[in-house]
C-alpha positions, 0 to 999 in steps of 0.5 A: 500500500501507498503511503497515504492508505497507510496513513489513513488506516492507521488513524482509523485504526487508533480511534476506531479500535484503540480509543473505545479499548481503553473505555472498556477497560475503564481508563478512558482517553481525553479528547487530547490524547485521542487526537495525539495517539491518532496522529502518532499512530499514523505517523507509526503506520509508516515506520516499516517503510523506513526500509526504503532508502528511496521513499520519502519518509526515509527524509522525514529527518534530513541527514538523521533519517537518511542514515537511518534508513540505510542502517535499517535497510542493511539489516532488515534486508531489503523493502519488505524484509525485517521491517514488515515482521512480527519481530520488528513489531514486537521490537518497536513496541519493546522500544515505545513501551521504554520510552514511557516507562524511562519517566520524564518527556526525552522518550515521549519527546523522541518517540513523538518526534519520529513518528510526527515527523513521518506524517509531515515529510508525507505531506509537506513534500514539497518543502525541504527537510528542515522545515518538515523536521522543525514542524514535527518537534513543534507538533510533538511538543504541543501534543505532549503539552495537551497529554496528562500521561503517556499510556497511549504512546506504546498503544498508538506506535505499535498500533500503526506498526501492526496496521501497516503489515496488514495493509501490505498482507492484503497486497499481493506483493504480502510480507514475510510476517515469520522473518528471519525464520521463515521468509515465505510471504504471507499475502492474501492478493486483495489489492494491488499497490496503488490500484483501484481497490486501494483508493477505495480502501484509502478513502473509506479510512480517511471518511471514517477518521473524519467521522471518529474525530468528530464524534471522540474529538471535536465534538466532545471538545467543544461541549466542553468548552460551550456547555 
């Protein structure tokens, strides 16, 4: 899948799955942390790609991601190899669940910051890399500002993480889910990368965020500000 589609679920996956998870579980999410994990989110629904020197988001922090995403690369194998594994996301969510549990904001900071920043390079393309890169820290900052704790952040990251694998499952290029152990590609061949089922999959996610930050996110905001 593209980068938008990837965009898209994962934010619908956090307010659609995540956001009424916590609710159940009786530890409801504020109409600020809900708009922070869906953005973040999204913006972990493009970390697998990171594997892609070539792919835009792998400038999503100028000269830092750029090397990242060639270290990555050689470890992971290739696009679509180590990333787009259970091992990987398991790894980021070990990794997201550090950064919380480390106290203080540098992790939160960190973690917020990479994944913010994906979203950005995706949609201020046209803008270089200093610009998109100071967008994310300032975005990063104001969602941590807004937030009284950070229990979203591993929910939200590894979320997206997941949601990324199975959008590309769907494709029928698919990933190898039991890498390194089994490289065999799991894939189902619904759609295919760019293609027209993709738009439709891509456009019902992005109706349905619009509709779920209405009904979690704005609206309940502005009740409580008008009353």
């Amino acid at each position: 899948m593209l980068g938008r589609s990837h965009v898209a679920t994962g934010a619908a996956g956090f307010l659609g799955l995540a956001t009424p998870g916590f609710a159940l579980a009786g530890n409801p999410l504020s109409p600020g942390e809900i708009a922070c994990g869906t953005l973040v989110a999204a913006g972990a629904a493009l970390l697998p790609d990171l594997d892609h020197p070539q792919a835009t988001v792998s400038r999503s922090l100028g000269p830092i991601s750029w090397f990242a995403s060639r270290v990555i690369t050689k470890l992971a194998g290739g696009h679509r190899n180590g990333t787009h594994s259970a091992l990987a996301a398991f790894l980021v969510l070990i990794a997201a669940l550090a950064a919380v549990a480390s106290g203080g904001l540098i992790g939160p900071f960190i973690t917020c910051v990479i994944c913010v920043s994906l979203v950005c390079r995706l949609f201020l393309d046209g803008f270089n890399d200093a610009t998109s890169a100071i967008v994310a820290c300032v975005v990063s900052a104001g969602l941590l500002a807004v937030t009284p704790d950070f229990r979203w952040i591993p929910l939200a990251v590894a979320g997206g993480y997941i949601l990324h694998l199975a959008g590309d499952a769907i494709t029928k290029e698919g990933v190898p889910l039991l890498w390194p152990v089994n490289k065999t590609r799991f894939r189902f061949g619904l759609i295919l990368t760019g293609g027209r089922l993709e738009k439709i999959v891509c456009l019902g996610s992005g109706l349905t965020v619009a509709i779920l930050a209405w009904t979690m996110i704005l609206a309940p905001a502005i009740a409580q500000t008008h009353p």
